[in-house]
C-alpha positions, 0 to 999 in steps of 0.5 A: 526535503519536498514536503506539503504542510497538509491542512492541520499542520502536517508535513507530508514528504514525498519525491517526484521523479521524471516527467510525463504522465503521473503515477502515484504510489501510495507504500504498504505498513510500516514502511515508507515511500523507498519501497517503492524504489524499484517501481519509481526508477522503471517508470521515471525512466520510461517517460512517466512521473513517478510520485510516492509520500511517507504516510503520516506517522512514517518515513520523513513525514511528521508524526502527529498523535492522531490521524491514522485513519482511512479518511484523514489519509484519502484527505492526505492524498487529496491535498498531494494531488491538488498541491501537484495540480496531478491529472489522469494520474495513475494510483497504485497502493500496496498493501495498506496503501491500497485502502488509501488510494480506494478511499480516495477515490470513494471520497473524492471521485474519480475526475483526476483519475486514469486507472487503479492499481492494487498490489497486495492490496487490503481491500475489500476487507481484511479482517475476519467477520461474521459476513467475512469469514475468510479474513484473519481472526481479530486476536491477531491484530490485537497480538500484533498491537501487543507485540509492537509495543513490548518489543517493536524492532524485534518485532518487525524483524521476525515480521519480515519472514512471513513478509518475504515468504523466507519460510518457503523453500527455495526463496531469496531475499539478501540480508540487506534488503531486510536491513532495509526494511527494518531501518525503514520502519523503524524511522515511523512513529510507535503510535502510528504504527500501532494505530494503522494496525486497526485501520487497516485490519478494521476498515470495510472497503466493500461499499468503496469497491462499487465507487470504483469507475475506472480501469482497475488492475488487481495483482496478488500473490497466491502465497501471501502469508500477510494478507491472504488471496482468497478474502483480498485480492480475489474479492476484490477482483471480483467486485471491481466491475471490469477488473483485471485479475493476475495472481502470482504463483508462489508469491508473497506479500512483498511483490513489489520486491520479490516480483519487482520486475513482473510487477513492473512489466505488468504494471506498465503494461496495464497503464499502456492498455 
């Protein structure tokens, strides 16, 4: 396996597909560098350099007991691209894998950075708030940390309904995509699992969104079930100064596979911009 040992012992897998210039994929909670499987395969044949890594605490990556916070993975990112020696590289998160690629660039600038992309994204913030009333309530996060460690594979197998919007009529998701899925999270630490639930329930992204100096693309579904449009992905739009806006009509959280190939076009449509 490719793998970077990070600065306190970590291993770090990732895979990197293709030439050209770089684009860098940072995966959503609790899954792993494969979901981006349809993303890397579209642009690694298009001439790009496709690069995506387990987070620490999932997929093959190593599973230490502490880390699991915002800045330690900004860090994390920092060391992948330095160790690649990555320029004018494309970031694009999903999800939780939004709030990394922003910090990222909140903590280190934006000199090795071309553009932005945010998928599904959990910036600006996620969670409910006094001055964030459109977010989640904090008893969710707190029955979803419960839930986890009574009974996280079943657990994470009911979480891919409202994931993949398979609650709404006329949706279409094949049993062995949510295998898939399951075996994925499955392969993550326990503890990180449970951890990366307040990271990325807690952490207010909003100072970050002014330290965005480049091209920003901002993709959302406005049936995100997950991750609601109204306190994310629109907010976000419209705090990014020069944001591209495309909300997603009917869509859930899991774009990037119920809407591989808009994602896709759009995706490389903005790099081309």
């Amino acid at each position: 396996m490719t793998t970077l040992t990070l600065r306190d012992g970590t291993e770090l897998y990732y895979k990197d597909w293709g030439s050209g210039q770089p684009i860098l994929f940072s995966h959503g909670w609790p899954l792993s560098a494969d979901m981006w499987d349809a993303q890397m395969l579209f642009f690694a044949e298009r001439g790009y350099r496709a690069i995506a890594f387990d987070r620490r605490g999932f997929g093959r990556s190593s599973q230490p007991w502490t880390g699991y916070d915002y800045d330690t993975f900004a860090d994390d990112i920092a060391e992948l691209i330095e160790k690649l020696d990555l320029k004018n590289v494309i970031l694009a998160g999903f999800s939780m894998g939004g709030g990394d690629v922003t910090r990222y660039i909140a903590r280190k600038g934006s000199s090795r950075v071309a553009k932005l992309a945010l998928i599904s994204a959990v910036t600006p913030l996620f969670m409910k708030t006094a001055d964030h009333p459109g977010g989640p309530d904090a008893s969710l996060f707190a029955s979803i940390r419960a839930g986890l460690a009574a009974d996280r594979p079943q657990f994470l197998d009911d979480f891919s309904t409202l994931f993949y919007g398979t609650n709404r009529p006329g949706a279409k998701v094949s049993q062995g995509v949510f295998k898939q899925t399951l075996q994925i999270a499955l392969q993550a630490s326990i503890k990180a699992t449970i951890d990366c639930v307040t990271a990325f329930s807690e952490t207010d992204f909003r100072p970050d969104m002014a330290k965005i100096d480049v091209p920003t693309l901002v993709i959302h579904g406005d049936d995100d079930q997950v991750v609601p449009i109204e306190a994310t992905g629109k907010l976000a739009a419209e705090m990014i100064k020069g944001s591209q806006f495309k909300a997603y009509a009917g869509a859930p959280h899991a774009t990037c596979n119920t809407h591989a190939d808009q994602v896709n076009a759009d995706l490389l449509a903005f790099i081309k911009g």
